[in-house]
N, C-alpha and C positions, 0 to 999 in steps of 0.2 A: 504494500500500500504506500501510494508516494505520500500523502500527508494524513498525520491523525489531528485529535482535539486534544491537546493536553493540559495534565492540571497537576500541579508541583505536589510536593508530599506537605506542604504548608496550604494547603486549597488554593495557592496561587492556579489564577488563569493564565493558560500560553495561550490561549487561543488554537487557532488552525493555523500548526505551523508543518513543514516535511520532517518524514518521517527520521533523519538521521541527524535534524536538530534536536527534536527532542530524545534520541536515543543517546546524543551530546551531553544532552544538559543533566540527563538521569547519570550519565558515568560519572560525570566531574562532583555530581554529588554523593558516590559514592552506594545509590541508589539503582532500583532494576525499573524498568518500562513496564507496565503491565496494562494489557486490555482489559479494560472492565466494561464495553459495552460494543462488540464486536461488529452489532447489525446498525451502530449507528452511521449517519453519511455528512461527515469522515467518521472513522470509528474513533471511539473514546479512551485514551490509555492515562493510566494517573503514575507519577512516580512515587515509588515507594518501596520498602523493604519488602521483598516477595516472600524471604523463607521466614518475617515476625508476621506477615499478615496469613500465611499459613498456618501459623502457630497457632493464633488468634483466634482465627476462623476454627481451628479444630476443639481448643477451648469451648469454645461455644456452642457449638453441637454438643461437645459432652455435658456442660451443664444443662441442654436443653435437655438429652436424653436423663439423666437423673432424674430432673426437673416434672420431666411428663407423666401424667394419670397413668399406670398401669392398670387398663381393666383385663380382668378373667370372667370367663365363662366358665357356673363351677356345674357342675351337675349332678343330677338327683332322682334315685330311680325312682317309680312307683309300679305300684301290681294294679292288675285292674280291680280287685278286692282287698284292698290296703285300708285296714280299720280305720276308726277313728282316731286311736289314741297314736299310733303310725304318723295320720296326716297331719294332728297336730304338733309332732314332734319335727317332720321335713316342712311347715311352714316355719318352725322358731329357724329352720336352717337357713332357709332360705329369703328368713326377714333380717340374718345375720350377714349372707353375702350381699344382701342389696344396702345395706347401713355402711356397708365396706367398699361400696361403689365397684361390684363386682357385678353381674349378670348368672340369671340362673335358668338352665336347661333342665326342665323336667323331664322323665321319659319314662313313658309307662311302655313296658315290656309286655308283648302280649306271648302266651308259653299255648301248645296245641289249639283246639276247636276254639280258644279265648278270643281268636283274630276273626272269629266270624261274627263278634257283637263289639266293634270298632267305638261303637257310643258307651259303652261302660268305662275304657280307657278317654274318650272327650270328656266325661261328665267330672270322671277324678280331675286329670288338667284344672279343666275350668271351675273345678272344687278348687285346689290350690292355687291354682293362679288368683284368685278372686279375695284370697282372706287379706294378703297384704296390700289390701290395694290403695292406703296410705303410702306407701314409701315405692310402692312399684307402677309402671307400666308394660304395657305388652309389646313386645316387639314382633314375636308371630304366634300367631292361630296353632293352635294344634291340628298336626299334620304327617301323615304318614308314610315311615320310611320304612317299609318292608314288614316286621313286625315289631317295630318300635313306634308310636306316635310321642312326638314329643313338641314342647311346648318354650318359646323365651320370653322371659319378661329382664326388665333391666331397671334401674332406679330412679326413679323420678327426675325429671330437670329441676336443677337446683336443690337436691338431697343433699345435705351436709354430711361429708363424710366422716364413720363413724370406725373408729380402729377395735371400738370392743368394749371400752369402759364404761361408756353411757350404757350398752345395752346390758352390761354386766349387773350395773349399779342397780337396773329398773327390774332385773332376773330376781324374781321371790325364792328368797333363801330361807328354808322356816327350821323348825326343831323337828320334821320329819328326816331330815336329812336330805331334803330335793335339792341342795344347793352341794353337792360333796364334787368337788372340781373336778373329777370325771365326769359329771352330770352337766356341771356349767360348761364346759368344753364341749360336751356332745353339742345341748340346746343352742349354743350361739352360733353353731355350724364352725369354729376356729380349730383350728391346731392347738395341742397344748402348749408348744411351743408361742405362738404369736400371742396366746391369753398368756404368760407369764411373760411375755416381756412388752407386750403392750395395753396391758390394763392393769387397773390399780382397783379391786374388787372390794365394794365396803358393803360389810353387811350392819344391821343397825340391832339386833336381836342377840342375843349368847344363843350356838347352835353348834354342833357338831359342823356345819360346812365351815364357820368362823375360826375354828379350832382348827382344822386341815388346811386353810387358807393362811393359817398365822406361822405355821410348822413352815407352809412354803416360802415365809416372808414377804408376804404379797397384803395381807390385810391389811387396814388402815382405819384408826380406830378414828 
């Protein structure tokens, strides 16, 4: 190209000068020519350190990539005759990945002659799908792959994301013993892992889960 636009590494403007003045003026400064706008007419090259603005630029992706939402897709099986006390355990699960800005694939399995009544498998679906439907929306209909139908819903626009301690705190821990951290881990849908290192579990009553809670060093009186 006999003439580009150029623009010093201080925003000074050269204007539209040829191409081997400003390849000139970038050496004497000890600095590289680079194009930054290829398709323009003349094209646009700016002077500047090429391997700090690589640097830079790579920086910055990284923080972006740390930076960004990770969602997952976690998933959850159901039967086409899954009690009650079942669904109400895979909705705490599944009101746990959506608090965590996660998305949840239901999928009811159908096993022999079960694939011939496809509506008993919709009806569970749209039974689970329907209890959360503060914090959730649907993203697809239930819908048939073979002999799975399954079902996504994902978390509301603008759901505050929730790493575990809010839903822990509001989790009824009583002196039956329903709050024993194997129990809080299953209900919240987490890892035992993630519930001990990202929640801080207060229970408000003397209970055997409070007691197991304190052993793990995690309560908070």
């Amino acid at each position: 190209m006999p003439e580009v636009r150029c623009i010093g590494a201080d925003g000074h403007q050269f204007g539209v000068i040829p191409t081997h003045e400003a390849l000139r003026v970038a050496e004497e400064a000890g600095l590289d020519l680079v194009e930054v706008s290829p398709k323009a007419a003349p094209p646009v090259c700016k002077i500047m350190d090429y391997g700090k603005f690589k640097y830079e630029e790579s920086r910055k992706k990284k923080a972006a990539r740390k930076n960004a939402s990770v969602i997952m897709i976690k998933e959850v099986k159901l039967r086409p005759k899954t009690d009650d006390h079942d669904i109400d355990t895979k909705v705490r699960q599944i009101r746990g990945f959506l608090m965590e800005g996660n998305k949840a694939k239901m999928v009811v399995i159908f096993r022999g002659r079960e694939i011939v009544h496809p509506e008993t498998g919709q009806a569970i679906l749209q039974r689970v799908g329907q209890q959360p439907v503060d914090v959730a929306t649907v993203e697809q209909i239930p819908t048939m792959e073979g002999r799975r139908m399954t079902m996504i819903i994902g978390p509301k626009s603008g759901l505050r994301r929730d790493g575990g301690a809010r839903l822990a705190m509001r989790l009824r821990c009583d002196t039956s013993g329903a709050g024993r951290p194997d129990q809080v881990v299953k209900a919240l849908g987490l890892s035992e892992a993630t519930l001990i290192h990202r929640t801080r579990l207060v229970l408000s009553e003397p209970s055997p889960a409070r007691e197991a809670w304190r052993r793990r060093g995690r309560y908070v009186d």
